[in-house]
C-alpha positions as CSV (number, residue, x, y, z in Angstrom):
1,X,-7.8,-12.5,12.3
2,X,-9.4,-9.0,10.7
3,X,-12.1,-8.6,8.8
4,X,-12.0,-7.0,5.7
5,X,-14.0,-5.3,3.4
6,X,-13.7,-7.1,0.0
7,X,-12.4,-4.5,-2.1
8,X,-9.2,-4.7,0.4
9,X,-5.9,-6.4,1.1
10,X,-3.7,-5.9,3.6
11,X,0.1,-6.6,2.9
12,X,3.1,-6.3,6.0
13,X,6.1,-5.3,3.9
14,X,8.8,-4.8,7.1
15,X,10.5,-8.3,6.1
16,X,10.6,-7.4,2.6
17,X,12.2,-4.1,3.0
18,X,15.3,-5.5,3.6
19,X,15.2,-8.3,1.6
20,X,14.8,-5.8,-1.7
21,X,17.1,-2.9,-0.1
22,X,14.5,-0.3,-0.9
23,X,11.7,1.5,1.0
24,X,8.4,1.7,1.4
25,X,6.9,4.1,-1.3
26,X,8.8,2.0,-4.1
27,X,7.3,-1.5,-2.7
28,X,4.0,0.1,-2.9
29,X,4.7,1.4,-6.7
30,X,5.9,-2.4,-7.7
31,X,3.1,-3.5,-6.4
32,X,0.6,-1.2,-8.0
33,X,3.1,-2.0,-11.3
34,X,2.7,-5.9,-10.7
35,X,-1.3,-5.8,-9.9
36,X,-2.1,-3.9,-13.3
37,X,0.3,-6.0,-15.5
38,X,-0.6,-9.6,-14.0
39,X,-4.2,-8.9,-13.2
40,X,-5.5,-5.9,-14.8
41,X,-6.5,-4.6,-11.8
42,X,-5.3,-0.7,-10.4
43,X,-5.0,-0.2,-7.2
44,X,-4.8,2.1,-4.4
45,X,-1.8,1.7,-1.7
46,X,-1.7,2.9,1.5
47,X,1.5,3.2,3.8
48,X,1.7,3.6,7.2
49,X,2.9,3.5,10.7
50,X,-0.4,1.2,11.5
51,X,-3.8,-0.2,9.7
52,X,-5.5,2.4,10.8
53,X,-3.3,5.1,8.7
54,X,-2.7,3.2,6.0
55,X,-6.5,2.3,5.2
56,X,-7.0,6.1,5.3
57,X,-4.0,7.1,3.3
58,X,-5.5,4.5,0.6
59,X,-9.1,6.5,0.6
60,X,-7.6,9.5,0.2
61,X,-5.8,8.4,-3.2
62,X,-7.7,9.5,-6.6
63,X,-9.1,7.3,-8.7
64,X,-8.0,5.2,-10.4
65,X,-5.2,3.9,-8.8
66,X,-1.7,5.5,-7.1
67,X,0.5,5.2,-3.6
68,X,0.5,7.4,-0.8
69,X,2.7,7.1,2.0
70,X,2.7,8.7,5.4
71,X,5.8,8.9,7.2
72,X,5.7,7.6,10.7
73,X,6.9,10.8,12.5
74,X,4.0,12.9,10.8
75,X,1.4,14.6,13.0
């Protein structure tokens, strides 16, 4: 169990990576695509090798809404 702030949601996408044949950055834009269309809601994604990068590739996304991924081999 985590706690989370609620303005957050965290997702593990490694199963569905090779279930839709596709990688990470394009799983983050569907689901930025799929939360504004179904909910009305933008989002910021984060990608990363662990929470801790991927929370702070999310802050450091403009507002509104958008993806940023860091690649695991990046210093």
């Amino acid at each position: 169990m985590q706690a989370l702030p609620p303005t957050a949601a965290l997702v593990e996408l490694k199963g569905a990576l090779r279930y839709h044949g596709t990688d990470t950055r394009h799983l983050g834009e569907v689901l930025r695509v799929r939360s504004l269309s179904r909910l009305g809601v933008d989002v910021r994604v984060g990608i990363g090798s662990s929470i801790t990068v991927a929370a702070t590739a999310s802050a450091q996304v403009p507002q509104p809404g958008g993806v940023l991924a860091i690649a695991p081999d990046h210093p």
